[in-house]
C-alpha positions in Angstrom: 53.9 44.0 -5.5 54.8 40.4 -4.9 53.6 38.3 -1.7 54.5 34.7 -1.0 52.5 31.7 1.4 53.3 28.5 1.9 51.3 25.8 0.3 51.4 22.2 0.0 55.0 21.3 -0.8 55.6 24.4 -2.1 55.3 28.6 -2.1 53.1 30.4 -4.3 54.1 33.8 -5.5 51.3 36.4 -6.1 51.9 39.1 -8.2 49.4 42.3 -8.0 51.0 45.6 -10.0 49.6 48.3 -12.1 46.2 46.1 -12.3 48.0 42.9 -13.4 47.9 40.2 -11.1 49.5 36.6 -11.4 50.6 33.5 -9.1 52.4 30.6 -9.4 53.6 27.9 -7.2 57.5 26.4 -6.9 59.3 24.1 -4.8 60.9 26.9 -3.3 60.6 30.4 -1.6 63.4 31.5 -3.4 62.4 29.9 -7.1 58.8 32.1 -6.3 60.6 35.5 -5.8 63.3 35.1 -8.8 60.0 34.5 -10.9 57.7 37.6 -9.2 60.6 39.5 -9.3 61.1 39.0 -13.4 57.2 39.4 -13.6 57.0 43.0 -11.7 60.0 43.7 -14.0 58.3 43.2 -16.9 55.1 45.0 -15.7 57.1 47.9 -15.3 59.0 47.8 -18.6 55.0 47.9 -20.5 55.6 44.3 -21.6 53.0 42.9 -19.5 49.5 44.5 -19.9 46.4 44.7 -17.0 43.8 41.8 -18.2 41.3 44.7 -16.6 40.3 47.5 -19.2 37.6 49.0 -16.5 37.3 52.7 -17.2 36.9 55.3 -14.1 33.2 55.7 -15.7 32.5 52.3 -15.3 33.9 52.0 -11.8 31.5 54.8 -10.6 28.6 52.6 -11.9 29.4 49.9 -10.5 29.8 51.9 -6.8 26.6 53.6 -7.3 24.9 50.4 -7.8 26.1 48.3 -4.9 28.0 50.4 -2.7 25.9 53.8 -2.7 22.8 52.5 -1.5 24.0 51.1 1.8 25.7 54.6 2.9 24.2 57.7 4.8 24.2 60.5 2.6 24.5 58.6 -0.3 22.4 60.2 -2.7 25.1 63.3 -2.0 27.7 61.5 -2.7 26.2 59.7 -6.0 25.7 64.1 -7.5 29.4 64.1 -6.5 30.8 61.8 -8.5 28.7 61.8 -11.3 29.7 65.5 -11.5 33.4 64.2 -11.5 32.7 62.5 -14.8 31.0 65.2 -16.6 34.1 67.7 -15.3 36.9 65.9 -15.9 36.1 63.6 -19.0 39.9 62.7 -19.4 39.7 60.6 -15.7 36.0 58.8 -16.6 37.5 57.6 -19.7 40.7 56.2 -17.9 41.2 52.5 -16.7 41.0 52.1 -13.5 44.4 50.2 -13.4 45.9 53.2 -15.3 45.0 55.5 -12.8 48.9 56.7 -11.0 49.6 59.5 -8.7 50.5 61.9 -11.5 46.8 62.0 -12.8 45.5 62.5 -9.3 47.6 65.8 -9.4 46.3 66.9 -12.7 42.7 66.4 -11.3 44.3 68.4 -8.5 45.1 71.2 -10.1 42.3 71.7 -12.6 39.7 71.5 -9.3 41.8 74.0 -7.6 41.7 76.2 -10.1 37.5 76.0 -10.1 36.3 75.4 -6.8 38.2 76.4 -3.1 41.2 73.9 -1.5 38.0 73.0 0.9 36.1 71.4 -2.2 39.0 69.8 -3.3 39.7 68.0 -0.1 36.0 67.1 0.3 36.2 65.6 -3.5 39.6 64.1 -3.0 37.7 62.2 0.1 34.9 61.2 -2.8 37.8 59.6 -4.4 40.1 58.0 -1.7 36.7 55.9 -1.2 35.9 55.2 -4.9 40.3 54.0 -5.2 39.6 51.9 -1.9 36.9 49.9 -3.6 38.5 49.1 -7.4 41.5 48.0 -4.8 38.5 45.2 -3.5 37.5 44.7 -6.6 41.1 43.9 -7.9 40.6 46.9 -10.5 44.1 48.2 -9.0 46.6 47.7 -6.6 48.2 51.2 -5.6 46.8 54.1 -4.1 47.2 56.7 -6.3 46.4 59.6 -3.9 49.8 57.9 -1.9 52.4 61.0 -1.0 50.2 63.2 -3.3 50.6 66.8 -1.7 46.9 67.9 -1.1 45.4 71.7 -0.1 44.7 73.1 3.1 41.1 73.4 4.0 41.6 77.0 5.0 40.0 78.5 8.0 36.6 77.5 9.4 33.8 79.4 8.7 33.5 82.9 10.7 29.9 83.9 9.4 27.1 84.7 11.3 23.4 85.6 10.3 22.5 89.0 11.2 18.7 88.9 12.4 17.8 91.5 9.3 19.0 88.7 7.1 17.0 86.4 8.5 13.9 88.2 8.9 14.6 88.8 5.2 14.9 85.5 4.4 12.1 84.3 5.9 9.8 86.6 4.2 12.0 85.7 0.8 10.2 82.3 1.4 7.0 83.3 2.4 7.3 82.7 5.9 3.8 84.6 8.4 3.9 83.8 12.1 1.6 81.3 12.7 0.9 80.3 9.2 0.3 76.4 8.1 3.3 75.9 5.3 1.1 75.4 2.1 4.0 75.6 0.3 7.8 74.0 -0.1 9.7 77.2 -0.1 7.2 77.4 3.1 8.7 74.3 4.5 11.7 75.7 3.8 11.4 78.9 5.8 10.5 77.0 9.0 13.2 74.5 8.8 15.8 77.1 8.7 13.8 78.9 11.9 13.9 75.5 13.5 17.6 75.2 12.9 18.1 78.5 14.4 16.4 77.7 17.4 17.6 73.5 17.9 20.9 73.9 16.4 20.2 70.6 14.8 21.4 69.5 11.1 19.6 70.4 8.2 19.1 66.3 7.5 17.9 65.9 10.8 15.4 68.4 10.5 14.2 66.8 7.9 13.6 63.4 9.9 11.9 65.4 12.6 8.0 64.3 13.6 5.7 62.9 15.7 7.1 60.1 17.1 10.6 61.2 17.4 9.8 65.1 19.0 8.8 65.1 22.9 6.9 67.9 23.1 6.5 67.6 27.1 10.3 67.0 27.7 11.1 69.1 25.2 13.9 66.4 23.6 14.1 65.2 19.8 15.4 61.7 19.5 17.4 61.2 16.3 17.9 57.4 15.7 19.6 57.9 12.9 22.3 61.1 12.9 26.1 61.8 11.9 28.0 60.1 14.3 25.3 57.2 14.8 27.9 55.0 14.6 29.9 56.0 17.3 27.3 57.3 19.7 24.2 55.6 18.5 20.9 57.3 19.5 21.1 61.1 20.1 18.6 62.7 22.2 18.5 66.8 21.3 17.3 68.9 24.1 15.4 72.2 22.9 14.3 75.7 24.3 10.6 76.9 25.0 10.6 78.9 22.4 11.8 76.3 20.1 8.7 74.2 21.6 6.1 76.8 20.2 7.5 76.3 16.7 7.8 72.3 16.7 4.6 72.6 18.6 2.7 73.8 15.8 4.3 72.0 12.7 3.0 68.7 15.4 -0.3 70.1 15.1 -0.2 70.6 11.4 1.4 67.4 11.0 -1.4 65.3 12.6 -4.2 67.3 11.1 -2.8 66.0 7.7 -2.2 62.4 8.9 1.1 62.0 8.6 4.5 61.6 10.9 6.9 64.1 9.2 6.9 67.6 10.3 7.7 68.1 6.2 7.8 66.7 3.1 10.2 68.3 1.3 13.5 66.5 0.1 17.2 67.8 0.5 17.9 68.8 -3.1 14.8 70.8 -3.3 15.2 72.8 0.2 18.8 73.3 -1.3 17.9 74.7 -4.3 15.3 76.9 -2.9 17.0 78.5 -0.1 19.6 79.4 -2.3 17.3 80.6 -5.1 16.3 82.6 -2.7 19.3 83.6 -1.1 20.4 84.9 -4.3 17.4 87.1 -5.2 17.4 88.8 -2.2 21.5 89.3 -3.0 22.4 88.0 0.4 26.0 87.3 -0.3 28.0 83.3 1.7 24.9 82.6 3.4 24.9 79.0 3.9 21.7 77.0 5.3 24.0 75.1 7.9 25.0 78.3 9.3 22.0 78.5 11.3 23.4 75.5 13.4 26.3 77.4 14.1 24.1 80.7 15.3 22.5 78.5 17.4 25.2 77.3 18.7 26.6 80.9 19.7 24.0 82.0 21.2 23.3 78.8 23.4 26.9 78.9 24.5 26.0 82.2 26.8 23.7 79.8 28.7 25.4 76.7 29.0 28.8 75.2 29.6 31.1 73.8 26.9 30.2 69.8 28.0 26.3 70.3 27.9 26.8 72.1 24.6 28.6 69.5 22.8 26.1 67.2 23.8 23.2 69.0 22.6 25.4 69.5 19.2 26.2 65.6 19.3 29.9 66.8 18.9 32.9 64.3 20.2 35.6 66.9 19.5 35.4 70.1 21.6 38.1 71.4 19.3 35.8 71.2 16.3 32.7 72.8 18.4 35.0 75.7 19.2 36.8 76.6 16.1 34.3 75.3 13.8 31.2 76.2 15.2 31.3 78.6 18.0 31.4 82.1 16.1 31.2 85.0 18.5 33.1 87.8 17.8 35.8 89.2 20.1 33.5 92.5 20.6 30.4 90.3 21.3 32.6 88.8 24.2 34.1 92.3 25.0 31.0 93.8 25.2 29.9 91.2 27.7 32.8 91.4 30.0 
């Protein structure tokens, strides 16, 4: 699309369509738009070719080398897209300035057809950001995603962990009362406990140690969290019982000199609670759904407002349908 500004004596005309861009200054406004408007013409009749032959591929490389590392959660989002190339090989090979609203629907409809609507709107989101940047980079100048019809994400998630599948998985992983974790699956089975008991993330667990868990006032402080940005520092209150556990893994951690509770990265408390998960043929069990059993259960003690702030949520809407899962015969039954 064209733009115009005055400068000097005269109005330059900026052109920016389909990943071409050109500009050229005239005497007058109305010299610059008869000119843009026979440029965009002949950008749209194919005589006029993007300078920029960027592929999608090479896009991705350049956003996992200078945009990735500065973002939370980044090393997530770097497995997502690189698995977006290796799916759809048609889309990495495209340029960047090719890329219109009919290919987004293609990728569309091949995800949909291999994952859930959820997964498609979380890597749709993947995307939007990826499209943002190449528009900053002058890679392209349309949003492709732009009226694109997108899925639902369904319905929020309504399972819960029954205490036999717990106690199952925590001996799946090895877990004894008491026990030092000499293991990672070990790590693993007291991080989901702790989750069960704080309600906390599962990447906030993993920044849990000494310096950030008050034992005596019985409060984690998580300097860096989800929604750091909008509420800074988040200070987690926890139950007794939750005290015993982090009590211990303090103990352990300072016998071994260090600060964190564990040492055990995301990927690989991922990929062994599901390994697990799966031997034990536990069918949709989740890791993060301990947050939400936590969550339940604390709501029978406290009201909605001290709730949300020990979940760090801002939207009571997204606590209740997202998070709070008791069933209407758990509530019946307590009437």
């Amino acid at each position: 699309m064209a733009s115009f500004r005055k400068v000097g004596k005269g109005w330059r005309a900026e052109v920016a369509r389909r990943g071409v861009r050109q500009s050229k200054v005239f005497p007058t406004k109305a010299q610059a738009a008869a000119w843009a408007a026979q440029v965009e013409a002949s950008i749209l009749a194919g005589n006029l070719k993007p300078g920029s032959t960027v592929t999608v591929a090479q896009a991705v490389e350049r956003y996992l080398r200078e945009i990735v590392p500065r973002r939370r959660g980044g090393n997530y989002e770097k497995r997502r897209l690189l698995a977006l190339l290796r799916l759809c090989p048609w889309l990495a090979d495209m340029p960047v300035a090719e890329i219109r609203r009919e290919h987004m629907a293609r990728w569309r409809d091949e995800r949909r057809a291999a994952v859930s609507d959820a997964s498609v709107v979380r890597e749709s989101s993947d995307l939007r950001t990826l499209w943002k940047h190449c528009r900053a980079w002058g890679l392209m100048d349309t949003d492709p995603f732009k009226e694109l019809p997108m899925p639902n994400e369904g319905h929020a998630r309504a399972r819960r962990t029954d205490w036999r599948e717990l106690r199952l998985m925590l001996r799946g992983l090895g877990y004894v009362t008491g026990r030092k974790p000499s293991q990672l699956q070990h790590e693993v089975a007291w991080m989901y406990l702790v989750a069960h008991h704080t309600a906390v993330r599962a990447g906030e667990i993993h920044s849990l140690s000494t310096r950030n868990v008050d034992l005596e006032r019985r409060v984690i402080r998580l300097d860096v969290h989800k929604t750091m940005e909008h509420s800074g520092i988040r200070h987690v209150p926890f139950t007794r019982k939750a005290a015993r556990l982090l009590a211990l893994l303090d103990k352990w951690a300072k016998e071994d000199g260090r600060e964190p509770y564990f040492t055990i990265n995301p990927q690989s408390r991922d990929a062994l609670f599901r390994k697990i998960r799966d031997r034990l043929l536990i069918d949709d069990l989740h890791f993060h759904d301990a947050r939400a059993d936590a969550l339940t259960r604390l709501s029978r003690r406290v009201d909605v407002m001290t709730l949300a702030r020990i979940s760090g949520h801002r939207d009571l809407r997204q606590l209740l349908n997202t998070y709070y899962r008791e069933t209407a015969e758990q509530i019946a039954a307590r009437l």
